[in-house]
C-alpha angles and dihedrals in degrees: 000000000000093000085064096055105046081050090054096047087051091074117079108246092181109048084041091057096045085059102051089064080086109059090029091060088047091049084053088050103052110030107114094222139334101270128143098255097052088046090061095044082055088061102053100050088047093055086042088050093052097043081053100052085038085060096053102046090037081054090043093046078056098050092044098056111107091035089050094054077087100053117092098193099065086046090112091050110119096237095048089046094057095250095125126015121244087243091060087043091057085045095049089046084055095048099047087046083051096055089041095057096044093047102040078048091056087046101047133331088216084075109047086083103053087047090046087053095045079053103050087034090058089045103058092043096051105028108103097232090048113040105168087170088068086057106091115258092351084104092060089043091049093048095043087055100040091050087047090049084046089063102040086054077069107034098052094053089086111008132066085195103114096165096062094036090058105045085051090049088052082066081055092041090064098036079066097055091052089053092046094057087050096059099040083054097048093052091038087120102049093038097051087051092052089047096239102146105208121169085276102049092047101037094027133246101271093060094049090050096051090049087043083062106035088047083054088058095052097046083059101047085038074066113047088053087055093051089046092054081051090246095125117025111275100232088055088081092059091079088053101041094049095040084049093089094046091051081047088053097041093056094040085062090045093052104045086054079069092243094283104177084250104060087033088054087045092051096050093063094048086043088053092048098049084041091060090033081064098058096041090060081047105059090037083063090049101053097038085055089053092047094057093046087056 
């Protein structure tokens, strides 16, 4: 029993449900109404979905395991502490991609080839022969592709229109690669003792934190063009826009810590929450905005 949950306390609730803001927002968008059949349906792309993204950090807690030996803050980690062997994590990546292929397959078969390449993508960037992270900017490229995937999982549930689903993913594509700088920047240290050269240990932390936030302004105002072409509902940029001076505050403070790992690690976690703040908003508006049509 105790072996279950340390595995699962091995997958990361809370990145996964920050992620799943995306596919949840395009499942908002597109379902026709609110019946029985197409809630359920809702269900079941958002537990493919985390079985999906389980898969990929419990493969990437594998991959990292001798580089993350160094890294105190994942000290407490079940698989750094010795409570489940890297072996068992490498089986429990394989089981959660299993069920996430056979249920996205029940689901749509549209949608078995954008999982399979989330899948091999996330292979190839976290398996230790391979290390496409340590390959400058293939990182960004890998996250832009695997957040727009994230919200086509979701988008294409209900809706056979690829063009709009794409050109609203793009605003998610690039919402990965600022998480992603973020990231490389807060394990800057560790990784740069492990010799894993990321963006940030080659160009310097400094630089990959600047794009991170000059990459988030552009998402916002990405969407708000797309809000202002009547692509996305207007009044879904007031949680963005509002939110804007807060994200401005949060990295200021960041930055005048002089990015140590500590207040980076600190705003990421502010930066996730106002992230899923965001989409929260998001979704409330949404469903306010059904409610009064009905």
């Amino acid at each position: 029993m105790k072996k279950i949950v340390y595995y699962i306390q091995s997958i990361r609730w809370f990145e996964i449900t920050i992620r799943m803001g995306a596919p949840l927002l395009a499942l908002m968008l597109t379902i026709p109404v609110f019946s029985t059949s197409n809630m359920l349906r809702t269900v079941h792309t958002l537990v493919a979905f985390f079985f999906l993204w389980a898969h990929l950090y419990a493969f990437n807690e594998w991959g990292g395991y001798l580089s993350d030996q160094g890294d105190r803050s994942k000290a407490h980690t079940p698989l750094m502490a010795g409570k489940i062997q890297r072996d068992e994590m490498f089986i429990l990546a394989w089981v959660c991609a299993f069920f996430s292929v056979f249920l996205y397959a029940l689901l749509d078969v549209r949608l078995v080839p954008i999982v399979c390449a989330d899948i091999t993508i996330g292979i190839l960037y976290a398996h230790p022969r391979v290390l496409l992270k340590e390959v400058p900017f293939v990182s960004f490229v890998i996250l832009f592709l695997v957040s727009v995937g994230d919200f086509m999982l979701g988008w294409l549930t209900f809706s056979a229109h690829i063009t709009s689903g794409v050109l609203i993913g793009l605003y998610f594509g690039v919402l990965g690669i600022v998480g992603q700088s973020y990231h490389e920047t807060g394990d800057c240290d560790t990784d740069r003792k492990s010799g894993i050269r990321t963006n940030a240990v080659r160009f310097g932390r400094k630089k990959i934190s600047i794009t991170g936030f000059v990459l988030y302004t552009i998402a916002c105002l990405y969407f708000c063009l797309l809000a202002q072409q009547a692509i996305v509902p207007d009044y879904l940029c007031i949680p963005i826009l509002v939110t804007y001076p807060l994200y401005v505050v949060l990295f200021a403070a960041c930055f005048r810590a002089q990015l140590q790992s500590s207040a980076v690690h600190t705003f990421v976690v502010r930066y996730r929450v106002l992230y899923g703040g965001i989409g929260f908003a998001m979704l409330i508006l949404l469903c306010m905005k059904r409610s009064l049509l009905h």
